[in-house]
C-alpha positions in Angstrom: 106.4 81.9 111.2 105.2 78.9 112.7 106.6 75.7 113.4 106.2 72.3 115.1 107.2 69.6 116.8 104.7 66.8 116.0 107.2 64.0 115.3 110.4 65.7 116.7 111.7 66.4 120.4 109.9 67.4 123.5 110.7 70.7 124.8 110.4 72.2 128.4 107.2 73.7 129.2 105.6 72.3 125.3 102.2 72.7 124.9 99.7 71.5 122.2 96.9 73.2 121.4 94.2 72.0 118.4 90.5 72.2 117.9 88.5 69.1 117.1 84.8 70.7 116.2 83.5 73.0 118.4 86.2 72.7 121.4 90.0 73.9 121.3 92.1 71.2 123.1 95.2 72.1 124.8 97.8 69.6 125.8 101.1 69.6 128.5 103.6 67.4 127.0 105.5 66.7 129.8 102.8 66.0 131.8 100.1 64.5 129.8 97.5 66.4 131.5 95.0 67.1 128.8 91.9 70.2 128.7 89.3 71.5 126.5 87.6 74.8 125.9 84.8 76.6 123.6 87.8 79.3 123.1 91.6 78.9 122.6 91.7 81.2 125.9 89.9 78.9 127.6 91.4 75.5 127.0 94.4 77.6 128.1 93.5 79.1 131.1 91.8 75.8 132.1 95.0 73.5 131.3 97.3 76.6 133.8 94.6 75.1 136.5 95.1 71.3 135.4 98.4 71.6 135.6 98.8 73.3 138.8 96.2 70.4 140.4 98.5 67.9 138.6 101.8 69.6 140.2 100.0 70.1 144.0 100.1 73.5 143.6 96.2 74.2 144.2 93.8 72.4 145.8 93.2 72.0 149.5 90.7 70.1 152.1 87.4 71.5 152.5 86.4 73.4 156.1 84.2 72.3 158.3 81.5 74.9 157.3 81.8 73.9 153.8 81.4 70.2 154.4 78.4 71.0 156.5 77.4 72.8 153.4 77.4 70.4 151.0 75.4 67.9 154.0 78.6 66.3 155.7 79.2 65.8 159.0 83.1 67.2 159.9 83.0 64.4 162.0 81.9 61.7 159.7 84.5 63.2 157.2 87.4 60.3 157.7 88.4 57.5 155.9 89.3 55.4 159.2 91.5 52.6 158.9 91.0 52.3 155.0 93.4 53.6 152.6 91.6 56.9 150.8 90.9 55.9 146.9 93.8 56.1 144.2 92.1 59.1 142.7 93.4 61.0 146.2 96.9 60.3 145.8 
């Protein structure tokens, strides 16, 4: 038996999950963060990763060898005395 919660109280951990067209959408309640997929599995498994970004649980900087990579110098890589871009924080 199903049941929701679409006009009632959050719960801990709630997530939302619907398909508009062709994509499944899955939604944290708590935290907003919102992702898509072509598969209900996948709009899942890409909101776990969403989430975890959003908490500071993955992520990290990029080595030296992968800067060089992608053409940038490790030791142009700074912001100096400017404050890095809200999208950092």
């Amino acid at each position: 038996m199903a049941s929701s919660t679409r006009n009632g109280d959050i719960h801990d951990g709630e997530i939302r999950l619907w398909q508009e067209d062709d994509w499944w959408i899955a939604k944290d309640v708590e935290t907003g963060v919102t992702t898509q997929g072509e598969s209900r599995e996948a709009a899942l498994e890409n909101l776990d990763d969403a989430v975890a970004l959003h908490d500071g649980d993955r992520g990290r900087a990029p080595t030296d060898e992968e800067l060089r990579a992608a053409g940038i110098s490790p030791a142009d890589n700074t912001t100096g005395d400017q404050e890095p871009p809200d999208v950092l924080d």
